[in-house]
C-alpha positions in Angstrom: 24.6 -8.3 -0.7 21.5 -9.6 -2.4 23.4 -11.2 -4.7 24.9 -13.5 -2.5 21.4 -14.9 -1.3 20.0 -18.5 -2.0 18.7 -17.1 -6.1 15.5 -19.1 -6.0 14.5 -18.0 -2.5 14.7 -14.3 -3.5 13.1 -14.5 -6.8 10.4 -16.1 -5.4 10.0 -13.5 -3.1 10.3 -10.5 -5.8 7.7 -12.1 -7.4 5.3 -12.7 -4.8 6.0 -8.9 -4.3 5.4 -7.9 -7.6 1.7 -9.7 -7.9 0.9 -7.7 -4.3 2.0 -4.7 -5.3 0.7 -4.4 -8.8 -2.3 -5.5 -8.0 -5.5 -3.3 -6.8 -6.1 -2.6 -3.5 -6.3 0.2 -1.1 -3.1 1.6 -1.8 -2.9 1.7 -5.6 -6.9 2.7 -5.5 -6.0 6.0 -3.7 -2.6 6.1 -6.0 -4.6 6.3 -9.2 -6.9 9.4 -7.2 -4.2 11.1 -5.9 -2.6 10.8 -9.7 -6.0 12.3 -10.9 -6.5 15.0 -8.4 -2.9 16.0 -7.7 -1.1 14.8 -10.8 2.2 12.8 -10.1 5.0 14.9 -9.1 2.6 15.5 -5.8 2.0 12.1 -5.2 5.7 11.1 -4.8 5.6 11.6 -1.3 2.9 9.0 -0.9 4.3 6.3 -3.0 7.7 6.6 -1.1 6.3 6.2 2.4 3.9 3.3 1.1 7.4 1.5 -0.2 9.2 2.9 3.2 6.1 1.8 5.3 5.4 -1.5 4.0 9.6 -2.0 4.3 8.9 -1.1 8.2 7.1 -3.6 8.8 8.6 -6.5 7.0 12.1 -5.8 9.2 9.4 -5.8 12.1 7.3 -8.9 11.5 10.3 -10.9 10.0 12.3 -10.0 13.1 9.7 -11.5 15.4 6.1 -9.0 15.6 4.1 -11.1 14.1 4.3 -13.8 16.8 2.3 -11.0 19.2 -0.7 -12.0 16.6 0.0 -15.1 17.2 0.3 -15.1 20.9 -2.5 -12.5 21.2 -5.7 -13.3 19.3 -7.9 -10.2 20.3 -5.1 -8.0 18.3 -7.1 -9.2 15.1 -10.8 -7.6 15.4 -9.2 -4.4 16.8 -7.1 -4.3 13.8 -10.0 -4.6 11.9 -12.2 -2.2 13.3 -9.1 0.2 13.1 -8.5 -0.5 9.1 -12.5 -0.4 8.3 -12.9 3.4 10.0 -9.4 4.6 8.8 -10.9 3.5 5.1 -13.7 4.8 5.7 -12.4 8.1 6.2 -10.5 8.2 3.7 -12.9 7.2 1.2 -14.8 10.0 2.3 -11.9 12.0 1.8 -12.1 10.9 -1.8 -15.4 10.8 -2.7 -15.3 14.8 -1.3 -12.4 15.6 -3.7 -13.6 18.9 -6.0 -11.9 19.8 -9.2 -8.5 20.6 -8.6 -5.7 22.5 -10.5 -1.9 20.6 -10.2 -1.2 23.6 -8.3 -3.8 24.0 -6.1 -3.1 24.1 -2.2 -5.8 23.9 -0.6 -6.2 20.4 -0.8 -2.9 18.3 0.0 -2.1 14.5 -1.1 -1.4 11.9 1.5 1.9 13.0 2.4 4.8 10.4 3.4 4.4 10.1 7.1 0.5 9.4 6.4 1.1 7.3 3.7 3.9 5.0 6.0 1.7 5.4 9.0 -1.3 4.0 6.8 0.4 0.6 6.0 -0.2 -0.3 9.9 -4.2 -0.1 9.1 -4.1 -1.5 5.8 -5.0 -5.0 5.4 -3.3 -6.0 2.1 0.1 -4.5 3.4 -0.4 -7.0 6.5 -1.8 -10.1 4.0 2.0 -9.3 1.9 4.3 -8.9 4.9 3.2 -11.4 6.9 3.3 -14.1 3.6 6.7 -12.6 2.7 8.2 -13.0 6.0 7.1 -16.7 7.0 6.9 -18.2 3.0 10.0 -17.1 2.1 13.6 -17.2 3.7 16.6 -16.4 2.3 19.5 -16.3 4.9 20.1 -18.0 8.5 20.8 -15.2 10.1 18.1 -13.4 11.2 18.9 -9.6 10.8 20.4 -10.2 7.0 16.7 -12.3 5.9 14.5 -9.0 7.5 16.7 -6.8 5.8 16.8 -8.6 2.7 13.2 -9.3 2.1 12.5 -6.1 3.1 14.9 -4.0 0.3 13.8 -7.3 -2.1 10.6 -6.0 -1.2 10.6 -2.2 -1.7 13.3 -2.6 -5.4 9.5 -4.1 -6.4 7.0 -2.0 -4.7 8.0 1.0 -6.1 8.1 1.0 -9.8 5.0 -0.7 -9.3 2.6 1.4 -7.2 4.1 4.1 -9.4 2.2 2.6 -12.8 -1.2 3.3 -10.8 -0.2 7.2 -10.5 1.1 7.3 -13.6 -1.7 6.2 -14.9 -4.3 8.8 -12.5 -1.9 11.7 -14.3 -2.5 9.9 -17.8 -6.7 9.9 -17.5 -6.5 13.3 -15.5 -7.0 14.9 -19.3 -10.4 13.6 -19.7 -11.4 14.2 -16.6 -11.0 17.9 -16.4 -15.0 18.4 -16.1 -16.2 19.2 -12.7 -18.9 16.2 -13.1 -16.8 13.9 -14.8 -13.6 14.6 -11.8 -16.4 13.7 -9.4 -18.0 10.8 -10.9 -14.4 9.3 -10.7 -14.0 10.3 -7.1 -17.0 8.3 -6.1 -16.1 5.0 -7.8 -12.4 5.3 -6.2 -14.3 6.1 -3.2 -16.4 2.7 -3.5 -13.6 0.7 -4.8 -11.8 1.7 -1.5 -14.4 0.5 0.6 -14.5 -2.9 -1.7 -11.0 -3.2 -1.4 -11.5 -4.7 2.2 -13.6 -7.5 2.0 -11.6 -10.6 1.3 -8.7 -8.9 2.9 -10.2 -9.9 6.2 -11.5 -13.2 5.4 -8.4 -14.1 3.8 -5.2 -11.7 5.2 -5.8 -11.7 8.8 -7.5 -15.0 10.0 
């Protein structure tokens, strides 16, 4: 199906994908933790329903959702007061990560529903879907171009929020030490929170 798309359209869009997804920002900054503290096999979950979540919402804004911004200005600073406290929170959650075993349970990973349910709060997920769904079109019919930017999308997103827990499980070796584990904690934590500044100023006005 993709095949049969206008070419230039589509790799346009895969690349546009591919600078948003590699790049850092809230998602691959809790990837790389989670890849630290959990090690990767337990952060699958999360990267899937980052790829399934951020697909959700390009079918929804590329099928029309993204006019209610449009239409409805005051959307804007509630979306924002909902992404700063949700990352907030969760950069609290980091920052209070202990040492933790592979195997321990009694701290979880963000598991797939959170992780899908987070892209709705998350300011750099808006910032790429909304771009990829009014920059870049790639069939007339209006079902087939959500659909197809949407799997375009996620054939990039994955492999490439996956290099940022790879590379948590890589360091997790030298950070075995109880103060070294939380040293690392508290500058994810603070690059969480950093994360969101130009996102408003630049994703959502």
């Amino acid at each position: 199906m993709l095949a049969a798309l206008p070419y230039a359209a589509l790799s346009a869009a895969m690349t546009f994908a591919l600078v948003m997804s590699i790049t850092p920002g809230p998602n691959n900054t809790m990837l790389l933790a989670s890849g630290v503290n959990f090690g990767f096999r337990r952060t699958v979950p999360h990267m899937l329903g980052i790829t399934c979540g951020c697909m959700i919402m390009m079918m929804a804004i590329a099928l029309g959702l993204g006019q209610i911004f449009t239409k409805v200005p005051a959307l804007y600073p509630v979306m924002e007061a909902l992404s700063v406290a949700y990352l907030l929170y969760l950069a609290w959650k980091i920052a209070a990560s202990g040492a933790l075993s592979v195997g321990d349970a009694n701290e979880r990973p963000m598991t797939f529903i959170q992780a899908a349910a987070f892209q709705w709060v998350n300011p750099k997920a808006w910032m790429m879907v909304i771009t990829g769904a009014t920059a870049f079109h790639v069939s007339d019919n209006l079902l087939l171009n959500a659909f197809s930017l949407a799997i375009a999308f996620s054939i990039v997103n994955l492999p490439s929020i996956s290099v940022w827990a790879a590379f948590g499980l890589a360091v997790r070796r030298f950070l075995s030490g109880p103060t070294a584990l939380r040293a690392f904690n508290w500058t994810m934590a603070a690059l969480l929170i950093a994360s969101i500044a130009p996102m408003f100023r630049h994703g959502l006005s």
